[in-house]
C-alpha positions, 0 to 999 in steps of 0.5 A: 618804433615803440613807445617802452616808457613813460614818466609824467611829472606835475600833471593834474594828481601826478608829482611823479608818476615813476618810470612806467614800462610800456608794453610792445602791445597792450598796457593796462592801467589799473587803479581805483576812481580818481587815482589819477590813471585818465591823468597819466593818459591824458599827459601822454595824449597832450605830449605828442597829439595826432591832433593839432588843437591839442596843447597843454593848458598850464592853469587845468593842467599843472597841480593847483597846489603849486600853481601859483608858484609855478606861474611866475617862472612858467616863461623861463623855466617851463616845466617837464611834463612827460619823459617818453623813451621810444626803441627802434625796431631792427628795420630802422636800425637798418636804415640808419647804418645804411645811410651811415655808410656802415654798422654803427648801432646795434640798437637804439632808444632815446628819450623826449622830455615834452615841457609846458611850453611845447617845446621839448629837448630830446637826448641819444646815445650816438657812439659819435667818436667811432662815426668820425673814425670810420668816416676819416678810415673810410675818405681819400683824404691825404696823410697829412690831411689826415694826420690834422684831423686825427684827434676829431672826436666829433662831426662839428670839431671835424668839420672845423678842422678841415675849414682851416686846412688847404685841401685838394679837389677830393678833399674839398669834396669831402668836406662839402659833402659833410656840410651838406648833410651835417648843417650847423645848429647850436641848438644841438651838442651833436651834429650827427644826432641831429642829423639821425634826429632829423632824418630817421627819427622825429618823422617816425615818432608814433602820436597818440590818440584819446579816445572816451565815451564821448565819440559816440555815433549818433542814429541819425546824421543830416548830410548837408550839415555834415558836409558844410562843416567838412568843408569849413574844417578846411579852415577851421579844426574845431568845427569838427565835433567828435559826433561829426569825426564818427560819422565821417568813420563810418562812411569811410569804413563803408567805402562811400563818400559823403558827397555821393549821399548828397548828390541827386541821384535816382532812387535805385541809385541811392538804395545801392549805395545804402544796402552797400554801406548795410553789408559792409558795417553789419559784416565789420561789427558782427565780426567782433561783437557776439552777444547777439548774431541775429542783427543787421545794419539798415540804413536809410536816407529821407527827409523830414521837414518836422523835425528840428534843425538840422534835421528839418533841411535836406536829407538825413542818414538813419541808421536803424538795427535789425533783428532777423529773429522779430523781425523789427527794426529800431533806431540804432539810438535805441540799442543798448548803450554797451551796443552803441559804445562798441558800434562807435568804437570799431567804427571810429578805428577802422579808418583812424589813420586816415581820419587822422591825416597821418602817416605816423603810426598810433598808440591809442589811449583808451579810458575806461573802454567797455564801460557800459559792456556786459562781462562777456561783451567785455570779452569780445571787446578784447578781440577786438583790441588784439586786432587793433595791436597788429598795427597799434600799441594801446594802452587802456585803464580799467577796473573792470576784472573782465577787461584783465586777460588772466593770461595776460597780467604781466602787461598790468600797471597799477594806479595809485594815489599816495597820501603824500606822494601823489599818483604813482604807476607801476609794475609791483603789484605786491606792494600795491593797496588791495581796493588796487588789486580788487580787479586783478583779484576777481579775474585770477578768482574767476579765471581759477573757479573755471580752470582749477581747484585751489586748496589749502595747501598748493604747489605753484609750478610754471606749467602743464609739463611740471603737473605731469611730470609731478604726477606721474611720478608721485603716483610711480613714488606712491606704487612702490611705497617711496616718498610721493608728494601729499594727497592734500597737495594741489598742483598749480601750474600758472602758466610761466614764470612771469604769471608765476610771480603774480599768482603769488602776490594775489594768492599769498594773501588769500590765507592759502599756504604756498609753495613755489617751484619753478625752473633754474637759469643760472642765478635767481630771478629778481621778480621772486627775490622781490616779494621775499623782501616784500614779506609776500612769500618767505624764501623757504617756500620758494624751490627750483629745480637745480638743488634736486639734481645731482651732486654737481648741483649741491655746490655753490653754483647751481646749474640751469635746470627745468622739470626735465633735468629732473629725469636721467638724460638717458630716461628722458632720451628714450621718451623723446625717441618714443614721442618722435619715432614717427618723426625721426624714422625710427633714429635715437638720439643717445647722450653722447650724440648731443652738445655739452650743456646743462640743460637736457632741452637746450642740448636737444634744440641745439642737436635738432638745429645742428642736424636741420631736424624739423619737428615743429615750424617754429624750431626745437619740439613740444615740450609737452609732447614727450610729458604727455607721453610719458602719462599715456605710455609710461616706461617700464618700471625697470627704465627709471633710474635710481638717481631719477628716483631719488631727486623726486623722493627729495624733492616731495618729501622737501614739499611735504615738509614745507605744507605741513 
């Protein structure tokens, strides 16, 4: 089950956050100080905490301009703070269909709205009529019994119906089956989603977790402190502090439990158990953190009766860092505050889950992660957040441009605080202030100064297989001087369309003349469209593939075309069976022998599946693979067609036109 969106309502600088996209994995709020992105984490975090003692508080939580207001209808009216929607996965589905009896859903979302109050209202689409239907099909009821439940459309109004009737031993079975499972309560419109409710869904529902630079570990920990608050925790939650949360962390990180470090035990015993939790923690940390592989982790346990309480009474856990090349050690409060930030922060989620006492699954909520990291540190902190997403979904704000993977920036939502809209959250980015859009701006800046060179005048295409095919055939055009694309034309490739889309929003500012081309799928594509309207990029400049094919493609309807489509089926063919003759033992494959279709690649991956042809684990083949043949064993120039020849004429001189 996934969180897959979120909208928070009157909540500290939030009127309305908008509806918020929520990525499968990692979402990364990115805004200015004070626009209000620790405030949408922190209405998230209230809404379903993993812990107990976390409430929401009316006085610092809702708006201070309308508070006073709010306070005297609070009881009867208690406002929606968040409004979460969650989607199952095809696992759950299953398990819900399965104990239905039969297939009744193909997917499921549903929404809880979380009130001030606590309480919560929570709203489905169950297809209730067709479940009554095929529970009547499905019974031994008789035909009259049948015939005076036939117009029930629901669990409730069925169940009120057999009540009235004189029914026989079957019959009456049936029925005290369904008030078995379907028990009244008229807090609920529908009987059967409280039932799928109650049963399949609010047991899964993921909790948040809030995590801040105040978890830190500290370098020296008294034992019987320690263990005195764990024991009055039983009694208490708040004796915990988040300090003490941490170093119970790191001795379940090490597999030790804090009552063998306070046992008497001989000094050959204890120093197994210290140089076991050394071994452990320094292996787990130095796995992710690579500024420095030259550390170890010591531990130590003594007592100090000078110092001050509580460290003065019974024995104290040191934890010092070793640095193999000068041999020395410091205590672990003495590292860099970047080092100990990363240090707590693997530490404390290494074991969450069980930290936590829970079985559900986490979203962790992080602000400002890696704050006090170096930009390469920042790095390796990201490593580590891909580990975490194997078995959390997280969302982290920043304003760091080295905690924005350039590879990643459809999973950025941009934070803003309106003059007179309050906080706002969302995905558009062309719309967005640019101190906003400072962040995504550096990393796309530092990420082209590594990868690219842009120039005054760029061709923004999906891929690398868009840049070969451009090139080579440029070069082809200029050799027999044909129309090839300009020499002071740059070719970008951005890597996908959704990259694409946010090339153009950041560069298009940048004074850069732009032109896009990208692949065709049978009606424009609504990201592009929207900076149009935007004003970001003119639609003049935006070009796709399909209007450069062949007469077909110059009616009203444009086919489904990408970069290959560029080439004749036939051209394109023999480049496939000359990067996979290897693989097809020397079979070509010709036009006729594939499905009919618009596009030359769906057609192949359909004629590959057909045929059970395997030429890479994961189905169909390297796209790529045949471009980059193409570069390093380019066809004869009697193999390329004329139509070939005239769609990348049309299409370089149109781009010429555009950048000049």
């Amino acid at each position: 089950m996934l969180l897959s969106n979120a909208q928070v309502h009157v909540f500290k600088s939030i009127d309305d956050s908008g509806e918020v996209t929520i990525d499968p994995k990692v979402t990364i709020l990115v805004g200015q100080n004070e626009s209000g992105k620790t405030a949408f984490l922190q209405a998230l975090h209230k809404s379903a905490s993993v812990e107990s003692t976390v409430k929401f508080n009316i006085t610092e939580d809702y708006p201070r301009k309308s508070l006073n207001a709010y306070e005297k209808e609070h009881t009867v009216n208690p406002a929606v703070v968040s409004e979460l929607t969650y989607t199952l996965n095809d696992a759950e589905i299953q398990d819900i269909n399965s104990d239905l009896g039969f297939k009744l859903i193909n997917d499921l979302s549903f929404t809880i709205k979380y009130k001030y109050n606590e309480n919560y209202t929570v709203s489905m689409f169950i297809p209730e009529k067709l479940y009554v239907s095929e529970l009547v099909k499905k019974s031994k009821l008789t035909t009259e019994t049948r015939e005076s439940v036939s117009k029930s459309e629901t669990v409730r109004f069925l169940l009120n119906s057999l009540q009235d009737l004189d029914l026989n031993s079957e019959e009456q079975e049936f029925f005290d089956t369904l008030k078995e499972r379907f028990t009244e309560n008229d807090k609920w419109n529908s009987l059967l989603n409280q039932y799928i409710w109650t049963k399949h869904l609010e047991p899964q529902i993921p909790q948040f977790l809030y995590f801040d630079d105040y978890r830190v570990l500290s370098g020296k920990i008294n034992l019987p402190e320690l263990q005195r608050k764990v024991e009055a925790s039983k009694n208490d939650l708040n004796i915990l502090k988040d300090e003490d949360k941490t170093a119970l962390s790191l001795l379940k990180m090490a597999g030790v439990e804090l009552s063998d470090l306070n046992n008497s035990a001989g000094y050959e015993n204890i120093k197994a158990k210290l140089e076991s939790i050394s071994n452990s923690i320094t292996d787990k940390v130095f796995e992710y953190w690579r500024q420095n592989q030259e550390l170890d982790v010591e531990f130590d346990i003594r007592q100090d009766p000078n110092d001050q309480a509580p460290y003065n009474s019974g024995n104290n856990l040191y934890i010092r860092i070793k640095n193999r090349r000068h041999r020395v050690t410091v205590p672990f409060n003495q590292r860099s505050k970047g080092f100990i930030w990363f240090f707590s922060f693997i530490v404390w989620f290494d074991s969450i889950k069980e930290q936590m006492k829970t079985k559900k699954d986490l979203i962790l909520l992080l602000d400002e992660p890696g704050l006090s990291l170096h930009a390469l540190a920042q790095a390796d902190f990201l490593y580590y957040i891909d580990a975490l997403t194997k078995n959390h979904q997280i969302i982290y704000t920043t304003h760091s441009p080295f905690m924005v993977p350039n590879d990643r920036l459809h999973q950025v939502r941009m934070v803003e605080d309106k003059q007179k809209d309050g906080t706002k959250v969302t995905s558009n980015i062309s719309s967005s202030d640019p101190k906003t859009l400072f962040p995504l701006q550096a990393a796309l800046g530092y990420t082209i100064a590594q990868n690219l060179f842009i120039s005054k005048k760029n061709l923004l295409v999906e891929g690398p297989a868009d840049l070969v095919y451009l090139k080579y055939f440029s070069t082809f055009l200029e050799s027999k001087n044909k129309t090839y694309l300009s020499s002071e034309i740059t070719i970008i490739p951005a890597g996908g369309l959704d990259k694409l889309v946010t090339f153009i929003a950041l560069l298009g500012a940048n004074d850069l003349d732009i032109t896009v081309l990208h692949d065709y799928s049978s009606k424009p594509d609504v990201r592009l469209e929207s900076l149009v309207k935007g004003k970001i990029i003119g639609s003049k400049y935006i070009l796709n593939y399909a209007s450069f094919r062949d007469e077909k493609s110059k009616s009203s309807s444009l086919q489904s075309s990408d970069v290959e489509d560029m080439l004749s089926p036939k051209l394109y063919l023999t480049l496939f069976n000359s990067a996979y003759c290897k693989e097809l033992n020397g079979v070509e494959i010709i036009e006729a022998d594939l499905p009919e279709g618009e596009r030359i690649v769906d057609r192949l991956n359909r004629y590959l599946k057909t045929k059970s042809i395997m030429l890479r684990p994961s189905g169909g083949f390297n796209h790529y693979l045949v471009a980059n043949h193409l570069a390093v064993k380019p066809p004869v120039s009697s193999k390329v067609d004329s139509k070939t020849i005239e769609r990348f004429q049309q299409l370089f001189g149109k781009v010429n036109e555009l950048l000049s």
